[in-house]
C-alpha positions as CSV (number, residue, x, y, z in Angstrom):
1,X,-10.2,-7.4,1.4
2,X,-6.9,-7.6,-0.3
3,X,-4.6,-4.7,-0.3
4,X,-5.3,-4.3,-4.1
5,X,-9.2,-3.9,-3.5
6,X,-8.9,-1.3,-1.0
7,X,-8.3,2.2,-1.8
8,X,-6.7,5.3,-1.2
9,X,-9.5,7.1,0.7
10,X,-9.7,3.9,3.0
11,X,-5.5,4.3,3.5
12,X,-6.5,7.9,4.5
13,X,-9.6,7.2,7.1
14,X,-7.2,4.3,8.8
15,X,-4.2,7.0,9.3
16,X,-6.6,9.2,10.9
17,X,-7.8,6.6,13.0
18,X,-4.2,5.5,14.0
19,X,-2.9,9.3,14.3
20,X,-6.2,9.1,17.5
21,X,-5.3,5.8,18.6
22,X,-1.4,7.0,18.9
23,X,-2.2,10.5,20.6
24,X,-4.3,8.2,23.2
25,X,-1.4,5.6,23.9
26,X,0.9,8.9,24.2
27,X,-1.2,9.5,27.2
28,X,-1.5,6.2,28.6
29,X,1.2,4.7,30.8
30,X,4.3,3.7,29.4
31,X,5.9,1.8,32.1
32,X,4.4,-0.2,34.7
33,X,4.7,1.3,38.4
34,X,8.1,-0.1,40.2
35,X,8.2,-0.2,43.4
36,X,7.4,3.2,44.7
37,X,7.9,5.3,41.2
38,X,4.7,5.7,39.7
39,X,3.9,4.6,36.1
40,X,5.4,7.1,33.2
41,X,3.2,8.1,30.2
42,X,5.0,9.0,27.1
43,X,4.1,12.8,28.1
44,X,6.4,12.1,31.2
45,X,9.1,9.4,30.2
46,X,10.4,11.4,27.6
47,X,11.9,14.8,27.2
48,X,11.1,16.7,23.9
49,X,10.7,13.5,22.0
50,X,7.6,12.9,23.3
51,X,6.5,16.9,21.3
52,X,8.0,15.2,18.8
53,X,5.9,12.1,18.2
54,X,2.9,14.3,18.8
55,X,3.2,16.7,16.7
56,X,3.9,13.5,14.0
57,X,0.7,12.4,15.1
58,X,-1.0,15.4,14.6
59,X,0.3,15.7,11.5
60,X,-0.6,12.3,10.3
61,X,-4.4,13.2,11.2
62,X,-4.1,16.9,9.3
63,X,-2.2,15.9,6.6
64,X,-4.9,12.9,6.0
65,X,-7.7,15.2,6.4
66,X,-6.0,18.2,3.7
67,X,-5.7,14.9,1.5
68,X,-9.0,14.0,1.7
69,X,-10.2,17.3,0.4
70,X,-7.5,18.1,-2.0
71,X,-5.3,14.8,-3.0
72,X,-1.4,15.7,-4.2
73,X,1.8,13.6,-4.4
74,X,3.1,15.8,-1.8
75,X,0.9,15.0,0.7
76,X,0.9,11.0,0.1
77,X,4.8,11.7,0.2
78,X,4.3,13.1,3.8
79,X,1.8,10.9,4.8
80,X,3.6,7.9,4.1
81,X,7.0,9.2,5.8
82,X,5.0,10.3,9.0
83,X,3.2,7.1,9.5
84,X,6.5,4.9,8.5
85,X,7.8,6.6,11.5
86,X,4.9,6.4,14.2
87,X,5.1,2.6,13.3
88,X,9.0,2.7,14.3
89,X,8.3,4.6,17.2
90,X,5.3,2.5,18.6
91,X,6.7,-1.0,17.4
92,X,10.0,-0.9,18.8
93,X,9.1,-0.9,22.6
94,X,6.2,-3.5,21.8
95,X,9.0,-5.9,20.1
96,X,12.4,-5.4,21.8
97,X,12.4,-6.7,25.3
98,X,12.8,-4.0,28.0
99,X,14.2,-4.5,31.5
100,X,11.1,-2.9,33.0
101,X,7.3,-3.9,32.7
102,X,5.5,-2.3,30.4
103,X,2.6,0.0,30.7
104,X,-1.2,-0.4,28.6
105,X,0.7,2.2,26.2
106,X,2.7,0.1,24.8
107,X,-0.1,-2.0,23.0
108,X,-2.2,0.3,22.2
109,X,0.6,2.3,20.9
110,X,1.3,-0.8,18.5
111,X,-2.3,-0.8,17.7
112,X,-1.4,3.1,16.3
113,X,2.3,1.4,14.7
114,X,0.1,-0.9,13.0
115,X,-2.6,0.9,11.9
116,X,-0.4,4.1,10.4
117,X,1.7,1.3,8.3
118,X,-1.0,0.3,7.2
119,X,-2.4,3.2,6.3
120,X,0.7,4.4,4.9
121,X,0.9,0.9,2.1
122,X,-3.2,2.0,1.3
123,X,-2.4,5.3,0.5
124,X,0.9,4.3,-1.4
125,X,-0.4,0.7,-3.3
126,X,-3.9,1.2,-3.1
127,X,-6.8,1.8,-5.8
128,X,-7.2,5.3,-7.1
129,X,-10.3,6.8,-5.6
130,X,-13.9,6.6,-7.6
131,X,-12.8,10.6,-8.3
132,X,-9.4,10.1,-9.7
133,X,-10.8,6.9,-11.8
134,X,-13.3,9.5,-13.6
135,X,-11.2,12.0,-13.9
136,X,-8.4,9.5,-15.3
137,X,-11.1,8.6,-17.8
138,X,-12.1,12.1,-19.1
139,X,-8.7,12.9,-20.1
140,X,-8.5,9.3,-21.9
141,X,-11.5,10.2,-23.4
142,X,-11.2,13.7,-24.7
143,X,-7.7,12.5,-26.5
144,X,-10.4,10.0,-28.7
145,X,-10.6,12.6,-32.1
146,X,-12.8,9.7,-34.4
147,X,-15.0,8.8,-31.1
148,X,-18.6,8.0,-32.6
149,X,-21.2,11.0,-32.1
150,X,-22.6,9.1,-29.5
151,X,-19.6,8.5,-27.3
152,X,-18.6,12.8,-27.8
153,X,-21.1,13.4,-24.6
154,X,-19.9,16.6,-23.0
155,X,-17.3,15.5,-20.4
156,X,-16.2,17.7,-17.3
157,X,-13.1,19.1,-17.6
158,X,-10.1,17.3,-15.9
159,X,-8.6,19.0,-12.5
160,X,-5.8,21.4,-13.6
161,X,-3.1,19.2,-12.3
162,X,-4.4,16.6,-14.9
163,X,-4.8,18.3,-17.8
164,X,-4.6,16.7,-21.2
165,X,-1.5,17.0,-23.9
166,X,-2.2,19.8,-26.5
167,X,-3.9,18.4,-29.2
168,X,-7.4,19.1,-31.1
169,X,-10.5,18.3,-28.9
170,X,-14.3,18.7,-29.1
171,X,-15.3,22.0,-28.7
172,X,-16.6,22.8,-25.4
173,X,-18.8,26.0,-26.9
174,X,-19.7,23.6,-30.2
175,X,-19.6,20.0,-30.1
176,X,-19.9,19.7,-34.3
177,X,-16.3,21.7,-33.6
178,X,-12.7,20.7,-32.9
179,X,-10.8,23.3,-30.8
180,X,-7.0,23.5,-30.3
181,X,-6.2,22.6,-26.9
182,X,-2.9,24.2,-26.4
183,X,-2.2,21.9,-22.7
184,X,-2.8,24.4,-20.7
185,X,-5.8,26.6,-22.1
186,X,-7.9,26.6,-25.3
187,X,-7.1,28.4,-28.4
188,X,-8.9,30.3,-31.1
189,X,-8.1,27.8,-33.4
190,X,-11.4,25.5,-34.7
191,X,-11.8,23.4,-37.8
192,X,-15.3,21.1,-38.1
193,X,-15.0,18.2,-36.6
């Protein structure tokens, strides 16, 4: 699968899986026991950072889920800068060399890096989902005035963060009808169509 093929809804299910995968290697040990000091977990190597990443984490996996349900630049936006970050946090101890050993964390940390980048270049590059393609072609296809009667089938009408330019339409009450569409709502104003 190229990243062309896939789609956003696919960007959205991987970020959830790596927002998991990263609140696991959170828990996991971090560094490798030396000598007599035990081996640190994120949870106990870090001091207030490690709320940090978490709360990221957790965001990634809410934000993705809200997304799923309701899809807005805002959230894609957010999405994208969260997991850009998980994958700094989580690839950085996995490429630059340490002077201790490192814990099973690590890797499955950059399994979480990995995953949320590319999570975050699905939901950025990736196809529009089947939803937005329809809804894409409504509002393509209610701008058509001299469509053939065949092609004026009622349409749904497009989510009211896509709505079409004013402009006369068919009219939802009476297809033989052209209403004025003003952008936002429609008008009183018909002619025959």
């Amino acid at each position: 699968m190229t990243l062309t093929a896939a789609t956003r809804i696919q960007g959205l299910y991987i970020a959830i899986a790596g927002g998991v995968v990263g609140l696991l290697a959170m828990v996991l040990p971090f560094t490798a026991a030396i000598g007599n000091i035990p081996a640190a977990s994120y949870w106990q190597s870090y001091s207030r950072y490690d709320i940090v990443v978490g709360a990221a984490l957790a965001a990634i996996i809410v934000v993705a889920l809200v997304s799923l349900a309701t899809p807005r630049t805002g959230y894609t936006i957010a999405l994208v800068m969260l997991c850009g970050g998980i994958f700094d946090v989580f690839a950085f101890p996995a490429i630059e060399p340490f002077d201790v050993d490192l814990g099973s964390g690590v890797p499955v940390g950059f399994i979480s890096g990995v995953l949320c980048l590319t999570a975050g270049l699905l939901v950025l590059f990736g196809q529009p989902d089947d939803d937005q393609m329809t809804t894409r072609a409504t509002a393509t296809d209610a701008h058509a005035i001299d469509d053939p009667p065949a092609a004026r089938e009622r349409q749904p009408m497009p989510v009211a963060d896509r709505m079409p330019p004013a402009g006369w339409y068919q009219d939802p009450l009476s297809p033989e009808r052209r209403r004025y569409w003003d952008g936002e709502r429609w008008t009183d104003a018909v002619r025959d169509g």
